[in-house]
N, C-alpha and C positions, 0 to 999 in steps of 0.2 A: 631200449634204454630205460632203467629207472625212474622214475620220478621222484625225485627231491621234495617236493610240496605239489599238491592236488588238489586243488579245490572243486566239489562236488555240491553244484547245485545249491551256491550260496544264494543267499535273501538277505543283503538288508537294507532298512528303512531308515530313512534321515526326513523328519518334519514330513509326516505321515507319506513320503511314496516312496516307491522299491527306488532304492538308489542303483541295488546288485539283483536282477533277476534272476535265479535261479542260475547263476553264471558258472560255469565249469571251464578249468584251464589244470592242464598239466605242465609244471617249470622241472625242466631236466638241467643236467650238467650244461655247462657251456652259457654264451649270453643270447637272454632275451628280451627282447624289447616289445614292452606294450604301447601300442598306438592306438589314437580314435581321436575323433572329434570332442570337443568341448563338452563336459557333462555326459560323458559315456560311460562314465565308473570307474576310470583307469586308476587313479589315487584310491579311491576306497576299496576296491579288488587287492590293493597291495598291500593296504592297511588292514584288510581281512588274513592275506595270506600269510603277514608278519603275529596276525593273533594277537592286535593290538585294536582291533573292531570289532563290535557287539553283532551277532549276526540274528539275523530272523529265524533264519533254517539255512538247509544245509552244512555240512563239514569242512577242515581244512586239517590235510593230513600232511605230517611231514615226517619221510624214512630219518629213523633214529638209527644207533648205531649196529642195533641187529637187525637190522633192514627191516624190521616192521613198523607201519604204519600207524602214526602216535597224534590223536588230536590236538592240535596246533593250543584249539584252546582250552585245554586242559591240561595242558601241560606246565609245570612250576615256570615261574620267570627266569630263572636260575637258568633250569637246563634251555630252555629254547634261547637264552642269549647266547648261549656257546653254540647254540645250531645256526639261528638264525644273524644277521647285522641289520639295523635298519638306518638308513637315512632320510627324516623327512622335509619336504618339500620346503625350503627356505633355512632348515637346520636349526638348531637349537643349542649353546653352548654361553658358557657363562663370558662377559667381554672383559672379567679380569684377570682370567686364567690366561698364560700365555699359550702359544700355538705348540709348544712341547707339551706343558701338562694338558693341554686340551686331548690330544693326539694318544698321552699314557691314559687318559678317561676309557679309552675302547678296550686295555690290558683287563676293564674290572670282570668283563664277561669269562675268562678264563683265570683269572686270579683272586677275584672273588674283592671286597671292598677295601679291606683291613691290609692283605700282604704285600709287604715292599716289593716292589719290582727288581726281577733276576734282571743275569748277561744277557737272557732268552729274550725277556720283556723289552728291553732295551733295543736290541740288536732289530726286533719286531718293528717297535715305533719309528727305529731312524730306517729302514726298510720300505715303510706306511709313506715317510714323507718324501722320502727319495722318489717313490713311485708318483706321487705326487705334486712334484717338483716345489716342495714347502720350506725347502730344508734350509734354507737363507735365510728366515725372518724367525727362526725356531726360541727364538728371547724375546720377539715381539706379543704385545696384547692384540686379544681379539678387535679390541675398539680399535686400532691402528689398522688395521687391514681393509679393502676394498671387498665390496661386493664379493667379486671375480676368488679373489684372495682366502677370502674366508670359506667359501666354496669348497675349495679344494682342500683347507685343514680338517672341515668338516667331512671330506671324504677320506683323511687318512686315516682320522678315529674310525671312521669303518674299517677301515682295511685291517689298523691294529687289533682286530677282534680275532684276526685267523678266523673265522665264521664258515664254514662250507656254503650257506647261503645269502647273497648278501642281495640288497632289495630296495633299490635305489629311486626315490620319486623326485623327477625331473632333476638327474645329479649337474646338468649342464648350464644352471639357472646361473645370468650374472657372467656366465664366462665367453671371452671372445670367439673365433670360429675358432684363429688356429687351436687353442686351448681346448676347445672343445673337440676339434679333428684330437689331438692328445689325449681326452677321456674316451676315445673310441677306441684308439689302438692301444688304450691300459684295458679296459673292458674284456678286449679279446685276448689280451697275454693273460690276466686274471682268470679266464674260462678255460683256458687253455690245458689239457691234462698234468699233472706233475709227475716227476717222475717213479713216485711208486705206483701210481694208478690210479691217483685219486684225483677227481675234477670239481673245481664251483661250479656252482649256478649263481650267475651275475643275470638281477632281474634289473631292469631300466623304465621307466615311466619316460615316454621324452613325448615333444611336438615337433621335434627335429626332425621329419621322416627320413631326409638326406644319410642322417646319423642314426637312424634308427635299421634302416635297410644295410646298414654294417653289420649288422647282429647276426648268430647263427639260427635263432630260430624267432620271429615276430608272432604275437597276436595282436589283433585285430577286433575291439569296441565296439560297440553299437546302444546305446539306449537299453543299459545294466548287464548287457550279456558279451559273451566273445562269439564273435562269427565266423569269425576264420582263425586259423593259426598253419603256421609250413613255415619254407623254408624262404628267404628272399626272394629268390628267383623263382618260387613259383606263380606260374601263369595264374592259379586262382589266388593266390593272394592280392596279384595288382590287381582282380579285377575286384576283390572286396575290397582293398583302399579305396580305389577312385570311386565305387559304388559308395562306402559310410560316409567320403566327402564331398558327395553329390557333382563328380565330376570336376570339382575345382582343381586337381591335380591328374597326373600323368605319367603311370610308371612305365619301364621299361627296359628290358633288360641291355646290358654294356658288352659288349662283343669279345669273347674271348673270357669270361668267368662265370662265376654268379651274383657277382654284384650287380644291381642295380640303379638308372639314375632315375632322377625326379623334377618332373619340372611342371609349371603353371600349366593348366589345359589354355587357350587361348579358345 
């Protein structure tokens, strides 16, 4: 399977130490979830791969649309917003915009600043919110919304980007379980093939492991670098969770799939 975005043997430095050691990850079609402990680089690994972080060394490639391989950072902002979507961590949107034009803000990556938005554009954004479950309070401002709430309009304007890649840091911040069990099974309709052939790559930064072990393909943090990366259910990967969090958890697999549960080590 292709890779989508590569990163090779990034470096970089935040208040003179390697934030990202030399770190290598490959994100394919489908959803992946990064995990790690506290201070293992998982936000700045994603903030490298979105090409919105200064690196020390190393590359970040991501297949353009003649499937060759286009550095992340050198590439115009223009075209990698139509590639890439980013969401970051706490989100960012104006609080007097209401939660529709918030939501048409993600049409600019494919429509560019200036042009009125189509039936397309439209048809997109009420699409974003649905999937979202936003679409009730779509007259309301940002300042009227909860935590939980704004969450989720901040993740429609991703969606409205149509984006092949979309790159999501800690999207489940603020939001209840069930809502959050909801951004798990959106995650994986999102990943999921269309039907001309083409598939996302939905990237997730979580601390959720529970929620994270939903994912089709996890990697796995450590003090700047990735240590592991597979499939849920595989046996080396629970053994490098429970190893990067020092035994404080407990994976295992759930009889009859490849899911897996999680629980306290005791």
């Amino acid at each position: 399977m292709n890779a989508c975005l590569q990163a090779v043997a990034v470096r970089v430095q935040l208040g003179g130490r390697d934030v990202l050691d030399r770190a290598s990850a490959q994100i394919v079609p489908g959803w992946t979830a990064i995990v790690g402990p506290n201070g293992a680089g998982k936000s700045t690994l994603l903030r490298a791969l979105a090409g919105l972080q200064p690196l020390a060394g190393g590359q970040v490639y991501m297949q353009g649309r003649d499937r060759q391989g286009r550095d992340v950072h050198t590439t115009a902002a223009p075209e990698r917003a139509r590639h890439i979507a980013w969401l970051a961590q706490g989100g960012e949107a104006s609080g007097d915009l209401s939660v529709r034009e918030t939501v048409e803000l993600g049409r600019i990556a494919q429509r560019g600043l200036l042009r009125t938005l189509n039936t397309h554009d439209h048809t997109v954004v009420a699409q974003a919110m649905a999937a979202t479950e936003c679409s009730g309070w779509a007259a309301r401002r940002l300042t009227e919304l909860s935590g939980g709430e704004r969450q989720r309009v901040l993740l429609a304007r991703v969606l409205a980007t149509e984006a092949p890649v979309l790159l999501l840091d800690e999207p489940t911040t603020h939001l209840d379980a069930p809502h959050q069990v909801a951004l798990a099974r959106l995650f994986r309709r999102l990943a999921q093939p269309a039907a001309d052939g083409t598939q996302r790559a939905v990237v997730t930064v979580l601390h959720d492991l529970p929620i994270a072990l939903r994912a089709d393909h996890v990697l796995v943090m450590q003090a700047g670098r990735v240590v592991a990366a597979g499939a849920p259910a595989s046996p080396d990967l629970h053994r490098a969770l429970e190893q990067v969090f020092q035994g404080a958890v407990r994976v295992s697999p759930v009889p009859g799939g490849a899911s897996v549960a999680l629980a306290l080590d005791d």
